[in-house]
C-alpha positions as CSV (number, residue, x, y, z in Angstrom):
1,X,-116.4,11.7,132.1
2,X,-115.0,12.0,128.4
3,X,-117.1,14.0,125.9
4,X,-116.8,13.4,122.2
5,X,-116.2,16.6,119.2
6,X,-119.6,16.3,118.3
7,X,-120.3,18.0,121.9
8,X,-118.5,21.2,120.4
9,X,-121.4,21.5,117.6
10,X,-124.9,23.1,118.0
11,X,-127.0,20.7,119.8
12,X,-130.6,19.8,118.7
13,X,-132.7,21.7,121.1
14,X,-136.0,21.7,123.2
15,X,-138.6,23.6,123.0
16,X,-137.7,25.4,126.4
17,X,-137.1,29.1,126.6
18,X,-134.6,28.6,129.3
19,X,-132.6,26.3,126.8
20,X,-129.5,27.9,125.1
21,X,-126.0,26.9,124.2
22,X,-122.8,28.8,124.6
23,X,-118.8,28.4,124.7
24,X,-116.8,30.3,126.5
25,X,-113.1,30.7,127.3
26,X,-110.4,32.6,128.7
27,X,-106.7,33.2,127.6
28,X,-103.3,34.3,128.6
29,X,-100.0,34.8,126.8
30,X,-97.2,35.2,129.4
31,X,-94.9,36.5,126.3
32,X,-96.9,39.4,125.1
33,X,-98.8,40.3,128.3
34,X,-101.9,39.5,126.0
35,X,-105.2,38.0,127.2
36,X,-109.1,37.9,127.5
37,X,-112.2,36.6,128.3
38,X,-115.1,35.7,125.9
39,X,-118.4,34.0,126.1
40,X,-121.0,34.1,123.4
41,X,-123.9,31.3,122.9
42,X,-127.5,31.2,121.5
43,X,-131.3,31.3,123.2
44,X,-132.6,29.6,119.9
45,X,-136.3,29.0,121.6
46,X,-136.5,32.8,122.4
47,X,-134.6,34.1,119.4
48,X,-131.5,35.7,120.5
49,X,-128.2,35.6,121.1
50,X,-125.6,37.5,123.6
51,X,-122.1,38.6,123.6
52,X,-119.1,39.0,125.9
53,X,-116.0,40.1,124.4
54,X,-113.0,41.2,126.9
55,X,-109.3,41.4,126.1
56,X,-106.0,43.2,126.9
57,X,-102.5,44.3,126.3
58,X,-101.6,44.4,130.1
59,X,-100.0,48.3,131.1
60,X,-101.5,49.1,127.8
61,X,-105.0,48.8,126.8
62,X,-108.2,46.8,127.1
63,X,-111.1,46.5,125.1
64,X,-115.2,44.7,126.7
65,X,-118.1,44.4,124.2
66,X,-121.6,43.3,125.9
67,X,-124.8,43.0,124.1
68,X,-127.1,40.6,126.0
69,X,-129.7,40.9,122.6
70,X,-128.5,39.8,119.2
71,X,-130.9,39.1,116.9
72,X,-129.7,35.6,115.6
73,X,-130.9,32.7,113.5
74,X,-132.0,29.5,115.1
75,X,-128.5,27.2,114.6
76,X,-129.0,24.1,112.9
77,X,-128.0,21.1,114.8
78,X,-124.3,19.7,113.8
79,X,-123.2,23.1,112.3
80,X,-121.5,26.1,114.1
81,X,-122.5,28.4,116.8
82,X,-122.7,32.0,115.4
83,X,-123.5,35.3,117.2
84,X,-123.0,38.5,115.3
85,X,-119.3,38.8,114.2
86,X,-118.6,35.8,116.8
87,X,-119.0,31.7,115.8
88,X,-117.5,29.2,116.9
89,X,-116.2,25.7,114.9
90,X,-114.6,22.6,115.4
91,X,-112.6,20.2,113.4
92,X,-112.3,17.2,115.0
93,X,-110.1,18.3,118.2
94,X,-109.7,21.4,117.2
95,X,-112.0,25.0,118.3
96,X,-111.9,27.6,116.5
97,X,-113.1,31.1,117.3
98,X,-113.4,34.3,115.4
99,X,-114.9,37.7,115.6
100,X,-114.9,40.4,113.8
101,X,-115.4,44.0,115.5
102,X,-114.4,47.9,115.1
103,X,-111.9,48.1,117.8
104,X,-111.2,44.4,118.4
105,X,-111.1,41.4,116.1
106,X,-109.7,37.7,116.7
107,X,-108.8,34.5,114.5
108,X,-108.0,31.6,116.9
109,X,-107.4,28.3,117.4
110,X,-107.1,25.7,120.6
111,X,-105.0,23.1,121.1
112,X,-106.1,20.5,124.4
113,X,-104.0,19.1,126.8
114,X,-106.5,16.4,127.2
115,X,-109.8,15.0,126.2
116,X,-112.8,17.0,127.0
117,X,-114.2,16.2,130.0
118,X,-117.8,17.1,132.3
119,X,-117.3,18.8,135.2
120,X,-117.2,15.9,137.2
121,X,-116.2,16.0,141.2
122,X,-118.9,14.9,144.2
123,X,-121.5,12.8,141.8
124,X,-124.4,14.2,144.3
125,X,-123.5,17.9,143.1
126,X,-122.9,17.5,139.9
127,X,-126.6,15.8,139.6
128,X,-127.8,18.7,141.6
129,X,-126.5,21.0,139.5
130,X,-127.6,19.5,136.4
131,X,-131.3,19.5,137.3
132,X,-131.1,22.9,139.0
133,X,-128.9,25.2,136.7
134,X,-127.6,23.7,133.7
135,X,-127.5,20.0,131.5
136,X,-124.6,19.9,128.9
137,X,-121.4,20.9,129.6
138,X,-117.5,20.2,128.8
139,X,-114.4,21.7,130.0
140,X,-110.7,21.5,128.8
141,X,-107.5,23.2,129.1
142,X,-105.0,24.0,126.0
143,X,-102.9,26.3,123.7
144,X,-104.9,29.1,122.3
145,X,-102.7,30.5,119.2
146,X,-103.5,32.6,116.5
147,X,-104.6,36.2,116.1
148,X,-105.8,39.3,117.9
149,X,-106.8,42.9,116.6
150,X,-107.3,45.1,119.5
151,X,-107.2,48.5,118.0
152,X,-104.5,49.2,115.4
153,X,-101.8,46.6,117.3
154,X,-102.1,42.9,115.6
155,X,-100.4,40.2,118.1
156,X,-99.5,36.6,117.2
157,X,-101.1,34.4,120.2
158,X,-99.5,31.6,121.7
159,X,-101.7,31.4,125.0
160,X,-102.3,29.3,128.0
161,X,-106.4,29.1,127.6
162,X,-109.2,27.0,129.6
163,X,-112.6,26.9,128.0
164,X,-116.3,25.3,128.3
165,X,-119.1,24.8,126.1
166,X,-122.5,24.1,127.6
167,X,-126.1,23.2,126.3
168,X,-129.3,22.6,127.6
169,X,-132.0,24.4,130.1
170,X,-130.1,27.5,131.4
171,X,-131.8,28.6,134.8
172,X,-129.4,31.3,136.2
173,X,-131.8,32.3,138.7
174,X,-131.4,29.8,141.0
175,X,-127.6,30.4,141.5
176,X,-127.5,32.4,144.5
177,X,-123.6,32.9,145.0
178,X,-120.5,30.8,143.5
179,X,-116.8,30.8,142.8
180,X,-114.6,29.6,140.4
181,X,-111.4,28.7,139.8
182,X,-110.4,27.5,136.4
183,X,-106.5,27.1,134.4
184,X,-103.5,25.7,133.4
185,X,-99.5,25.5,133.9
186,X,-99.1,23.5,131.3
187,X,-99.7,19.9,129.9
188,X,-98.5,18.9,133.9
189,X,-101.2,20.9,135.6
190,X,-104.7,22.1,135.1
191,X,-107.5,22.7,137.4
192,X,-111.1,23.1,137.2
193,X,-112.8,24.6,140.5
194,X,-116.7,25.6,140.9
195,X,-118.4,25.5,143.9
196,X,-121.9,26.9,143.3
197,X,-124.7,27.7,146.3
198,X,-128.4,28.0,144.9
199,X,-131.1,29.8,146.1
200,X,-132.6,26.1,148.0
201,X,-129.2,26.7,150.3
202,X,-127.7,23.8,149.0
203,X,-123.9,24.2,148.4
204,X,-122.2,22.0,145.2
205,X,-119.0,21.4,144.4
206,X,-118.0,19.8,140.8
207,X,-114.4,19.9,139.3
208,X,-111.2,17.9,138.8
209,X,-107.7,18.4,138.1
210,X,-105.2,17.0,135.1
211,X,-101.2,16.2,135.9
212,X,-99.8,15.0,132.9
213,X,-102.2,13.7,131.3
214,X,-104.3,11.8,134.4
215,X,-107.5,13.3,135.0
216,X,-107.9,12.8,139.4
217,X,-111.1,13.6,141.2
218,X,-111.9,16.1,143.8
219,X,-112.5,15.7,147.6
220,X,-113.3,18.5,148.6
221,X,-111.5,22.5,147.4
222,X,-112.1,25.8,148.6
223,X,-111.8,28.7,146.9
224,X,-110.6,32.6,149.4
225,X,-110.7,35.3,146.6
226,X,-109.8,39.0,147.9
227,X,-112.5,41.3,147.5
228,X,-112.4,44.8,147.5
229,X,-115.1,47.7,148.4
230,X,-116.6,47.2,145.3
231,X,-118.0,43.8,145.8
232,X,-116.9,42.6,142.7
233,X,-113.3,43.8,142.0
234,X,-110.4,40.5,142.9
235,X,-107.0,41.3,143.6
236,X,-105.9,38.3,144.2
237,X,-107.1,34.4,145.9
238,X,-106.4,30.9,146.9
239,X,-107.6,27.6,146.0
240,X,-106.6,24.8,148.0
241,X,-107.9,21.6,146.2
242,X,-107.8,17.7,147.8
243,X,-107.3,14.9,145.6
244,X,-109.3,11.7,146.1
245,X,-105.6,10.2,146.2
246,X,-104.9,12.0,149.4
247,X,-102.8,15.0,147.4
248,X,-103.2,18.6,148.5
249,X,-102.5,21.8,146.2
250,X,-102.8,25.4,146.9
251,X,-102.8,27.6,143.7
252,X,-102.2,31.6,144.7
253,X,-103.9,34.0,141.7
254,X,-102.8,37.6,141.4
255,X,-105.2,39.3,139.0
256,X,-103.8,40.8,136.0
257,X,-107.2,42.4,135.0
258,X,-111.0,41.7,135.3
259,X,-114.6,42.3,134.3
260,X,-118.4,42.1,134.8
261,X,-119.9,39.0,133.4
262,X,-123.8,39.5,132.8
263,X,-126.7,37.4,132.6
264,X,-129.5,39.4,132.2
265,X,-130.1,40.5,136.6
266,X,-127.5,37.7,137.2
267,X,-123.7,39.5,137.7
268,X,-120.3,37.3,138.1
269,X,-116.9,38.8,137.3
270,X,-114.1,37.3,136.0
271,X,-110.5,38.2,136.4
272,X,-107.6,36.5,134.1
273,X,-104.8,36.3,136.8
274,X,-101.7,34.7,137.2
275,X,-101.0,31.4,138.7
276,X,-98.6,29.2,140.4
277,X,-98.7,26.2,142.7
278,X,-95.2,25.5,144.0
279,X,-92.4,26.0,141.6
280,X,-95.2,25.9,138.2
281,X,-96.8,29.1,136.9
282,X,-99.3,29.5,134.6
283,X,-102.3,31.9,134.2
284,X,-106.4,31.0,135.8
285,X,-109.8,32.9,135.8
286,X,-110.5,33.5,139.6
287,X,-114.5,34.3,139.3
288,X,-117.3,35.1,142.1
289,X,-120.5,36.2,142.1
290,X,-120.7,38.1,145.3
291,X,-124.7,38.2,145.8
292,X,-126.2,36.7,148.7
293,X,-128.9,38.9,149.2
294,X,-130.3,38.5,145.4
295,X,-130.4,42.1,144.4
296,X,-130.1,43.2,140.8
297,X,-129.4,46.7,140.8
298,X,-125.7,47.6,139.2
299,X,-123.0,48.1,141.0
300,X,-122.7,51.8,142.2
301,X,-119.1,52.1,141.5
302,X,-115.8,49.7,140.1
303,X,-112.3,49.9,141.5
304,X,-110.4,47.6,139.1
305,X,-113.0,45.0,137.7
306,X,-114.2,46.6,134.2
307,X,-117.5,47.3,133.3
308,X,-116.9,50.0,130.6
309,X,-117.3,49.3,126.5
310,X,-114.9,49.5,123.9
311,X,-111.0,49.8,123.6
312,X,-109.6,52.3,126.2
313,X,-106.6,52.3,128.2
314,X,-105.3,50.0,130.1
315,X,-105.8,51.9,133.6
316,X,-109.6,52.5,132.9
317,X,-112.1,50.9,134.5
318,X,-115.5,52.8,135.2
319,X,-118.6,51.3,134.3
C-alpha cells in the first residue's frame, strides 16, 4: 500500500495515552565509514517526548544519546515533529532531519527510491499487528545526504538509509520477541523484514521487497541473527526472504556497530551492518529483541552492542 507526504506530518491524535508518533531511520555511507541510527517521536496525550541518537565514524568513534523523558509541547496536526534539539519535516518527497547536540549534531536530507509504502506482507498479520501493537506506519528506502557533527570532525553524507514513521496507539508490551531486517543496495534492491511474536503466542510476519522500482510481496522470510553471550550483541545474520512470484534471496549482514534501543522495560538492539545478496552490497539494520521470558532488568554486561552515552571511541562499548 502507497502512503501520501501528508503521512510524514504530525497526525491529529486521540485521546489515548498509549498513542504517540515517531520516525525513525538508520544510515550508512560506504565512502566515509559513516553511519547511525536515530529514532525520536512524541507521547502528546501523556506529555513527553523521547530520544535515540546513535552514530559513528567506524575504527574511530561513536557517539548514543537516550532520554526516554523530554518535556515537549503537544504538535499541532500538519506541522513538524519536534523533540528537544531533534524535529523532523517534509517537503513534499523530501524528510528532513536535524539535531542539534554538544558532541553530535546533524542536518539531513532523504531522497526515496520509491513511494512510501505500509508494511504490507501476510494481510492476516499485518491486521494482527495493527490492533495489537501499532496503527500508522510507512516505510521507505533512499539517499540520506547532508551533514554530520560528531565531535570536532564535520562529514559530508551521501548514505544508503531506510526509515519509518509511525502513528497511532503504541502498545509495546505485548511484543514478546521480534526480528528485523530492514535496507537497501540501491534503487535495484531493498528489503523490509519484521516478523514480530506477541505475548498471545501469535507469530506475524509483514514486509516486502523493491527491485527497481517493483514493490513484490512476501511469502514467507526468516530472519538467523548471531547472538553472542550477551543476549543482545549481533555479529552477523541471514535473511532468506520468498517472493510471492516464486523468487528466493538470502541477504548475509556483518555488523559494523550496534546499540540498545529502549522503550521504557521494552529492549531491542539494532546493529547497522553491511549487506549483500549475491554480487549487490549495500548496508541493513539487523534488529532483535531477545526476550522470551519478559524480564525487564538491564542487561548485566555488553560485548559489542552499545549502551553507553556520549561520544567515545570507537572500541567502547560498556553500558
Amino acid at each position: 500500500m502507497t502512503l501520501s507526504a501528508q503521512d510524514d506530518l504530525v497526525h491529529p491524535y486521540e485521546h489515548d495515552p498509549a498513542w504517540q508518533e515517531s520516525v525513525a531511520v538508520w544510515f550508512f555511507d560506504e565512502s566515509i565509514d559513516v553511519g547511525g541510527f536515530f529514532r525520536f517521536g512524541v507521547h502528546p496525550v501523556e506529555g513527553f517526548g523521547r530520544i535515540n541518537l546513535f552514530a559513528f565514524r567506524e575504527g574511530m568513534h561513536r557517539y548514543r544519546h537516550v532520554d526516554e523523558r523530554v518535556r515537549v509541547d503537544v504538535p499541532s496536526a500538519g506541522g513538524d515533529l519536534v523533540v528537544g534539539s531533534a524535529r523532523a519535516t517534509c517537503d513534499g518527497d523530501t524528510p528532513t532531519y536535524t539535531w542539534d547536540e554538544e558532541e553530535c549534531s546533524a542536518r539531513l536530507e532523504f531522497e526515496p527510491f520509491y513511494p512510501r509504502q505500509g508494511f504490507g506482507g501476510r494481510a492476516a498479520d499485518d491486521a494482527h499487528l495493527q490492533q495489537d501493537v501499532y496503527a500508522g506506519h510507512l516505510e521507505c528506502s533512499g539517499r540520506l545526504r547532508g551533514e554530520l557533527w560528531l565531535g570536532d570532525e564535520t562529514h559530508r553524507v551521501d548514505a544508503l538509509c531506510h526509515r519509518d514513521r509511525s502513528w497511532g496507539p503504541r502498545r509495546i508490551d505485548a511484543i514478546l520477541t521480534n526480528r528485523m531486517f530492514t535496507g537497501t543496495v540501491g534503487p535495484e534492491l531493498s528489503f523490509a523484514c519484521n516478523v514480530i511474536q506477541t505475548v498471545d503466542g501469535t507469530v506475524s510476519q509483514v514486509g516486502y521487497v523493491v527491485r527497481d522500482g517493483i514493490v513484490e510481496q512476501l511469502d514467507c522470510f526468516e530472519i538467523l541473527p548471531t547472538i553472542r553471550l550477551d543476549g543482545y550483541s549481533v555479529v552477523s545474520g541471514i535473511c532468506h526472504i520468498r517472493l510471492q512470484g516464486g523468487d528466493e534471496l538470502a541477504l548475509e549482514a556483518t555488523t559494523i556497530a550496534g546499540q540498545l534501543t529502549p522503550f521504557d522495560d521494552y529492549l531491542c538492539s539494532d546493529h547497522i551492518s553491511r549487506v549483500r545478496c549475491g554480487e549487490l552490497r549495500g548496508f541493513c539494520d539487523n534488529e532483535l529483541t531477545n526476550n522470551p521470558r519478559l524480564g525487564t532488568a538491564a542487561p548485566p554486561f555488553l560485548l559489542d552492542v552499545d549502551g553507553g552515552e556520549g561520544l567515545r571511541p570507537f572500541s567502547a562499548r560498556e553500558p
